[in-house]
Backbone bond lengths (Angstrom), bond angles and torsions (degrees), N, CA, C in turn:
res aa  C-N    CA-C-N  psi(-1)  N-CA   C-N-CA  omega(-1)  CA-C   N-CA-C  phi
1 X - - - 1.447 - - 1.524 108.49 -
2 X 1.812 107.19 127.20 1.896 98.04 173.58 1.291 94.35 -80.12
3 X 1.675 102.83 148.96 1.461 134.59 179.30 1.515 119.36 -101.38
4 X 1.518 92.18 17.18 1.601 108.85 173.26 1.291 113.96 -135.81
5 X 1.300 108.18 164.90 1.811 110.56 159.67 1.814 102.35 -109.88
6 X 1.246 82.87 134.49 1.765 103.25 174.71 1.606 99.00 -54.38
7 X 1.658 82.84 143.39 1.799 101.36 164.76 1.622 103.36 -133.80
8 X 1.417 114.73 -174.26 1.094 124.13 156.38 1.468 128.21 -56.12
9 X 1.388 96.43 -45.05 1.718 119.57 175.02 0.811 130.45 -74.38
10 X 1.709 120.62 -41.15 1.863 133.42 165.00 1.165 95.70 -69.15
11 X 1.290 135.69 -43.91 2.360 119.94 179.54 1.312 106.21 -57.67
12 X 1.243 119.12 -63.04 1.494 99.50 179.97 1.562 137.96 -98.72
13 X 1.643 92.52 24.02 1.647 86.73 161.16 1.459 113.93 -124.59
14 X 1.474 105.38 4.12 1.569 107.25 155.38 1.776 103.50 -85.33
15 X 1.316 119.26 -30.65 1.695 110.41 173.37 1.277 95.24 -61.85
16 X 0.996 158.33 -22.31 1.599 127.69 -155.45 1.239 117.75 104.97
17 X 1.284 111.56 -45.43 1.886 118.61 -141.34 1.609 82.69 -103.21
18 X 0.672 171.55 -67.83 1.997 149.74 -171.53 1.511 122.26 -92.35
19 X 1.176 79.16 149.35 1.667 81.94 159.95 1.280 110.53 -145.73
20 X 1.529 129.02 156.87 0.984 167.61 165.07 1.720 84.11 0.96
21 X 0.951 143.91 -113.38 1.611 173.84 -82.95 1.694 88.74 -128.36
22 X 1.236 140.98 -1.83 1.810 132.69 173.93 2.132 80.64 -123.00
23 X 0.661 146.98 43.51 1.763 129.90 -175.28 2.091 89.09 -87.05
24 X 1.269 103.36 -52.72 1.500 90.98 -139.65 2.297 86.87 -76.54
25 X 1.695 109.25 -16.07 1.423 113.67 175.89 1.710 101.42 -58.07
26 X 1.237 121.84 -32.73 1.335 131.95 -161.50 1.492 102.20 -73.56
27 X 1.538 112.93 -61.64 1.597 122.28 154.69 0.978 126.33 -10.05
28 X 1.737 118.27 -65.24 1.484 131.30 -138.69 2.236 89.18 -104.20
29 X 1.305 122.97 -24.77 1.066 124.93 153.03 1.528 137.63 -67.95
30 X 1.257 112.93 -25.15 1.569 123.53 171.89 1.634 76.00 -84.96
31 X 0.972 145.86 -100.40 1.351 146.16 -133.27 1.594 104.94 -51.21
32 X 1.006 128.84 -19.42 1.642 121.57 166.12 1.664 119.71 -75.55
33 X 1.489 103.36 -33.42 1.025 138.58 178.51 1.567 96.96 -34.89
34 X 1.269 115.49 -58.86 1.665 118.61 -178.04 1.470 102.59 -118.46
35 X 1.068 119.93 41.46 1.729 110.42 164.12 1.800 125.77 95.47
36 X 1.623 107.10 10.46 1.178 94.82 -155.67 1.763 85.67 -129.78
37 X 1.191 113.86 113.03 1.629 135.72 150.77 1.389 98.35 -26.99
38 X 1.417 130.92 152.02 1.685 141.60 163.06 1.486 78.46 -145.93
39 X 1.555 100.67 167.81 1.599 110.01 173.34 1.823 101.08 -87.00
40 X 1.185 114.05 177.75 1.269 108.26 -149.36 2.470 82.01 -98.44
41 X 1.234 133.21 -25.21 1.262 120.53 167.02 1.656 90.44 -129.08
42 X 2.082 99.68 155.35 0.977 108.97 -142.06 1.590 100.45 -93.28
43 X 1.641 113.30 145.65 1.525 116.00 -174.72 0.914 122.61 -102.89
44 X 0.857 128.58 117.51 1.882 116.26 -153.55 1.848 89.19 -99.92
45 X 1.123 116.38 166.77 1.807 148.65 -151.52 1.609 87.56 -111.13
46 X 1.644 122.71 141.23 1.138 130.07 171.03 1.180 114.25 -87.19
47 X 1.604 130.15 -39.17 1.262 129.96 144.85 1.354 130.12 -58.52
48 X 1.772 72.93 159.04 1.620 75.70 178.62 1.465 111.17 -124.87
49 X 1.040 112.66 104.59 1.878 142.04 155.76 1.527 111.38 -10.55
50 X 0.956 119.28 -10.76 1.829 121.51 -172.95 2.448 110.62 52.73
51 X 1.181 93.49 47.88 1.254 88.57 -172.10 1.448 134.17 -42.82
52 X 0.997 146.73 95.81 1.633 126.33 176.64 1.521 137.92 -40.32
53 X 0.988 105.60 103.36 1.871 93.34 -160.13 2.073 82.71 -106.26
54 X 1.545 98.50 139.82 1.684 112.70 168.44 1.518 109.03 -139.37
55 X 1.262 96.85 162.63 1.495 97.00 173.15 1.830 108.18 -114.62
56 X 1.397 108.93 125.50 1.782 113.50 -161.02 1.405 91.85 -121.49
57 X 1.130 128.71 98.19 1.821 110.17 141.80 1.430 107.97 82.43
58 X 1.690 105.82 37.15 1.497 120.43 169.38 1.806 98.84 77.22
59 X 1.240 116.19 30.11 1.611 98.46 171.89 1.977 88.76 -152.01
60 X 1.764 86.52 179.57 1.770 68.32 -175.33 1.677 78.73 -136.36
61 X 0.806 99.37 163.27 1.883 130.52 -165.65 1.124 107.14 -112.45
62 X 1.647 101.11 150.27 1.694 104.08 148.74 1.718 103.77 -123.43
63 X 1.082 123.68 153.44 1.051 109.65 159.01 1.967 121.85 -122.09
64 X 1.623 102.93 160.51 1.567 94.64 -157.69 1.586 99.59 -93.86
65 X 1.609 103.96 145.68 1.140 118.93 -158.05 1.844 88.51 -75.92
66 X 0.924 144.02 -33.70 1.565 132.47 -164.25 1.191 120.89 -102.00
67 X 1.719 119.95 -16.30 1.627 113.25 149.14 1.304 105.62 -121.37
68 X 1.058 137.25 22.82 1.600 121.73 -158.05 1.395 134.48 29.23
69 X 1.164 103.96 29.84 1.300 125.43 140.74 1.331 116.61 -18.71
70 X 1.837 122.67 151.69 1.968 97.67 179.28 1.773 77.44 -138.27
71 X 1.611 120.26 138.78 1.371 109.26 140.63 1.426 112.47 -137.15
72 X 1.602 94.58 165.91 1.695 94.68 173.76 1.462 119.94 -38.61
73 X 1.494 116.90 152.01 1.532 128.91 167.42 1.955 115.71 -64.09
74 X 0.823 91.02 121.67 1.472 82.13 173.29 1.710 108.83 -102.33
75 X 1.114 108.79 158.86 1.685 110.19 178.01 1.285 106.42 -62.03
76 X 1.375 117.41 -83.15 1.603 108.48 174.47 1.663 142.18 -33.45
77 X 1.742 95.54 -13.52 1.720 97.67 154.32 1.448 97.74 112.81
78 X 1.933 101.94 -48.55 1.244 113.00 -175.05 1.787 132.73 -34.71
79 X 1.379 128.61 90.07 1.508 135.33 -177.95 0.673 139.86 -52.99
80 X 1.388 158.65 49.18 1.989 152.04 -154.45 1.209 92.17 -102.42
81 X 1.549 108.28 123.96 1.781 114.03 157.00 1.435 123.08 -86.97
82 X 1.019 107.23 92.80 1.962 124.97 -174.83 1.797 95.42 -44.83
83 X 1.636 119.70 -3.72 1.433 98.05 176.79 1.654 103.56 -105.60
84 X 1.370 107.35 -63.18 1.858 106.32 166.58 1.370 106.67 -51.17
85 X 1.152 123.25 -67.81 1.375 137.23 -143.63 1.223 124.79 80.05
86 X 1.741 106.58 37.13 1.676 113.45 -178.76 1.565 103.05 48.50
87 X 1.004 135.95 71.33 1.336 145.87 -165.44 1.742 100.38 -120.82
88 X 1.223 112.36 -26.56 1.286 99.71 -174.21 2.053 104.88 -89.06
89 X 0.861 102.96 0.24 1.535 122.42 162.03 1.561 134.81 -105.72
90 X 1.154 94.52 6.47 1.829 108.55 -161.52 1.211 136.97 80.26
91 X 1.465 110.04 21.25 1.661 99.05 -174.85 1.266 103.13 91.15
92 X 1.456 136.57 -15.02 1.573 122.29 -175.57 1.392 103.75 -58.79
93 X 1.419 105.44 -178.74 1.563 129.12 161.74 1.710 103.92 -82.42
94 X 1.359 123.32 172.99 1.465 127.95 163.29 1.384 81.51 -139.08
95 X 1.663 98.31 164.35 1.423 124.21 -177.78 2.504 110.90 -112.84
96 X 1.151 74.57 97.62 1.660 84.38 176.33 1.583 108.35 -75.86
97 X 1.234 109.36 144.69 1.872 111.10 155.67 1.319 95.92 -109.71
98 X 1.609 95.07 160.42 1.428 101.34 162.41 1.925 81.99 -121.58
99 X 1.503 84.35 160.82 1.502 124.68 -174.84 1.366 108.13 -19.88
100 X 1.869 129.58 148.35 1.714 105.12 161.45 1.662 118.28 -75.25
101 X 1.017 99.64 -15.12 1.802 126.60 -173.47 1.820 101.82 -62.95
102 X 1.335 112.31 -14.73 2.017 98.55 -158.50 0.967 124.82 -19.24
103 X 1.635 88.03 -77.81 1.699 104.92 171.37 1.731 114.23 -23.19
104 X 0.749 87.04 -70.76 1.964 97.01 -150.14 1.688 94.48 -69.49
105 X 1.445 118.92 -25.18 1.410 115.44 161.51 1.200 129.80 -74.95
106 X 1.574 124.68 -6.82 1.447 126.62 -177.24 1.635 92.39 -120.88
107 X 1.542 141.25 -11.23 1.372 142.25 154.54 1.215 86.47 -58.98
108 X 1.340 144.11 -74.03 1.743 147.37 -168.12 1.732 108.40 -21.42
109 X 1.048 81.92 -87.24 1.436 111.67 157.33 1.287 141.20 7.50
110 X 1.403 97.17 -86.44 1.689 132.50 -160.93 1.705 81.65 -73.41
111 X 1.362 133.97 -62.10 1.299 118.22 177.94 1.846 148.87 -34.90
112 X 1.700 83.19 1.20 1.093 109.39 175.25 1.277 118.96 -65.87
113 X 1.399 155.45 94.42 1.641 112.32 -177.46 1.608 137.61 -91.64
114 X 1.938 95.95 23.16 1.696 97.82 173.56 1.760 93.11 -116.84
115 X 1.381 103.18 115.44 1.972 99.34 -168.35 1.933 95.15 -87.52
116 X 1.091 111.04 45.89 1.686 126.00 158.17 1.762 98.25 -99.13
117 X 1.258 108.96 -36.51 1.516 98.51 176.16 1.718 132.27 -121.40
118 X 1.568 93.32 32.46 1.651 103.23 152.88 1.176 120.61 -106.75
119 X 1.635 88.19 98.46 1.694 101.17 174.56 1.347 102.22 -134.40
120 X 1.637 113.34 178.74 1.518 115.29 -159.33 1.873 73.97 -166.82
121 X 1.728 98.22 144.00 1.735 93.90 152.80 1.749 78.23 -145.22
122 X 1.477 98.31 -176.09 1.553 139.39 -168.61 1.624 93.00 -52.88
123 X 1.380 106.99 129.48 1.590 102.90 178.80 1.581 131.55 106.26
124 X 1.646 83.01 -41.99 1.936 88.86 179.02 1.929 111.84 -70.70
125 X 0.981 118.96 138.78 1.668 108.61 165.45 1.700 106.61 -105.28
126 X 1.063 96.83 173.13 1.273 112.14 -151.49 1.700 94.32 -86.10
127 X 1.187 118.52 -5.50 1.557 116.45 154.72 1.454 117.10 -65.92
128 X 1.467 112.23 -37.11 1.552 125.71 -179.90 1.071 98.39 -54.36
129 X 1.626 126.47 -56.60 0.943 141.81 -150.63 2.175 111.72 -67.01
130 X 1.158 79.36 -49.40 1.828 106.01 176.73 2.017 98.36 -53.55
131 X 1.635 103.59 -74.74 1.501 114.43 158.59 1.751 102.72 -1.04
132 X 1.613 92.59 -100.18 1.405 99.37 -164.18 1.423 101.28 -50.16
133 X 1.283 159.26 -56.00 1.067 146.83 165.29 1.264 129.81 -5.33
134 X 1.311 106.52 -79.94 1.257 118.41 150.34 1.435 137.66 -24.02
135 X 1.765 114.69 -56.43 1.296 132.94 -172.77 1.762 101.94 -64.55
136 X 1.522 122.04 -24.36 1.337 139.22 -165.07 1.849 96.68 -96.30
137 X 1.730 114.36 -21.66 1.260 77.98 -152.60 1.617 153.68 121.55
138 X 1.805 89.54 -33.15 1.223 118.31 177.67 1.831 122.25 -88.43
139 X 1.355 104.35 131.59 1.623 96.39 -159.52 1.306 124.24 106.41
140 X 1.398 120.01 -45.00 1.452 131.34 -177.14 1.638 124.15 -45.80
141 X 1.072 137.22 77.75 1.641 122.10 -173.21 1.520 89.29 140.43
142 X 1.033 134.20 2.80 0.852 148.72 179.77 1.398 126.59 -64.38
């Protein structure tokens, strides 16, 4: 059982291939990759886009407000949709939150032991969360 929930940041610095301090170099290289210019440091958007952030299948998402696009959460918040490329904004970054609840929604969670079904979207509380838990089973003997 993982003892985490996926981020943007825990995938690729448990892969190997990033770290912390090359993220937005990593960006601006996938994005040439198929044709698309990024500015060379990252610009973040003064608005704010209303992002959807969920939690799918042990990782948590954002998804992009202008195609619905979905990518991993990154810690720093920072948004690029690897499918538009925030294009209808210029190429900026957008700024995602994740939940004030995390914690206690990925403690919920993590007690799961098939991570196909730690998920969370906009709305549920972490009683919901306990609920279905419960209704499954999960936790019990505990």
């Amino acid at each position: 059982m993982s003892d985490a929930i996926v981020t943007w940041d825990s995938y690729f610095e448990r892969s190997g291939r990033l770290t912390h301090d090359i993220r937005h170099r990593h960006m601006v290289a996938k994005a040439r990759k198929v044709g698309v210019d990024l500015p060379r440091s990252p610009v973040i958007a003064d608005d704010d886009a209303g992002i959807e952030v969920f939690l799918g299948y042990n990782a948590w998402h954002a998804k992009c407000p202008f195609c619905n696009g979905q990518e991993l959460m990154r810690e720093d918040g920072l948004f690029m949709c690897q499918s538009c490329w925030n294009s209808a904004i210029g190429r900026r970054y957008l700024r995602a939150s994740f939940p004030e609840a995390r914690k206690a929604i990925e403690d919920t969670v993590l007690a799961r032991p098939i991570p196909s079904t730690r998920n969370w979207v906009h709305g549920e509380t972490v009683a919901d969360l306990q609920a279905q838990n419960k209704s499954h089973g999960v936790g019990e003997g505990e």
